[in-house]
C-alpha positions as CSV (number, residue, x, y, z in Angstrom):
1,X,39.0,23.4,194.9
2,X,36.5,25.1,192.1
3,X,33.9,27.2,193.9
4,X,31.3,29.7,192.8
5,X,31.3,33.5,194.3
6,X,29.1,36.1,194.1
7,X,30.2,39.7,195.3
8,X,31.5,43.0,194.4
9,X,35.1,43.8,192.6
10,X,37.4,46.3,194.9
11,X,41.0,47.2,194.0
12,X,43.1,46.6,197.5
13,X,45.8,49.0,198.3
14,X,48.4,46.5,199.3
15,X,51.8,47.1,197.5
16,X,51.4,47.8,193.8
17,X,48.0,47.1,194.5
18,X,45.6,44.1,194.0
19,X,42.1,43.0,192.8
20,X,39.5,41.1,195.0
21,X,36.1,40.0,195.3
22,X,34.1,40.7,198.4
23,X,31.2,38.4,199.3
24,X,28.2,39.4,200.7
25,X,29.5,37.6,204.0
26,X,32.3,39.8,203.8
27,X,34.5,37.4,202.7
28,X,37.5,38.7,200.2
29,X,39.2,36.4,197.5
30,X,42.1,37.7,195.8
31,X,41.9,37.5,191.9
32,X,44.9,35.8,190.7
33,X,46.8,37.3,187.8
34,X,45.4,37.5,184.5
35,X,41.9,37.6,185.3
36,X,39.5,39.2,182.2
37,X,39.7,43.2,181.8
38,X,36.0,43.1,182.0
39,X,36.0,41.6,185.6
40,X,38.7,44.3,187.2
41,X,36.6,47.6,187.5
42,X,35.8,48.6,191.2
43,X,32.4,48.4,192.4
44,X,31.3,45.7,189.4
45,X,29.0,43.0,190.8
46,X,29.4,39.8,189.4
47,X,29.6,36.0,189.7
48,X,32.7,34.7,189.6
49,X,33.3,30.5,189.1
50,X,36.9,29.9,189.6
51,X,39.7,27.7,191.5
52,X,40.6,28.8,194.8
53,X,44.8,27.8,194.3
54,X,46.3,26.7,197.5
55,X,49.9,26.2,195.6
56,X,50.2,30.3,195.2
57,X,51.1,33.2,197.9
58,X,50.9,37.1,196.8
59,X,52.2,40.0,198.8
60,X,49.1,41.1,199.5
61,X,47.6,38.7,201.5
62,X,44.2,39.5,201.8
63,X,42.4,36.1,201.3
64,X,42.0,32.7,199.6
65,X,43.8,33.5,195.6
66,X,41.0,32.6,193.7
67,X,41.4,32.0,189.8
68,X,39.1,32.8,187.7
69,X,37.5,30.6,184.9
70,X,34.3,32.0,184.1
71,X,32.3,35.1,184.9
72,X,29.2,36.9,184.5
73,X,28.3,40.8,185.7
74,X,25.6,40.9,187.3
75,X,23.2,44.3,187.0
């Protein structure tokens, strides 16, 4: 399912640790592996338009995996 998501990057604690986007709603996507450099800072803001994949689990847990396919930071 390809969806559009705009919140704020936070690196999760969970095991080795894990990045996620937070919605404004409060809801948390995970960023699947081998999203861009440029995305994984905490605190960035950005619009994210991706694939939430429904064939992966992660140790972490935290929420939809969500695959990135484009980006843009927003100020």
């Amino acid at each position: 399912m390809s969806i559009n998501v705009t919140g704020t990057i936070e690196r999760k604690g969970f095991g080795p640790g894990t990045w996620a986007i937070v919605t404004e709603k409060g809801e948390t996507y995970e960023l699947y592996q081998g999203a861009p450099d440029e995305l994984l800072k905490s605190g960035v803001k950005a619009k994210i338009k991706g694939e939430v994949r429904d064939d992966v689990m992660t140790f972490a847990m935290i929420g939809p995996v969500l695959e990135v396919k484009s980006f843009e930071v927003l100020d």
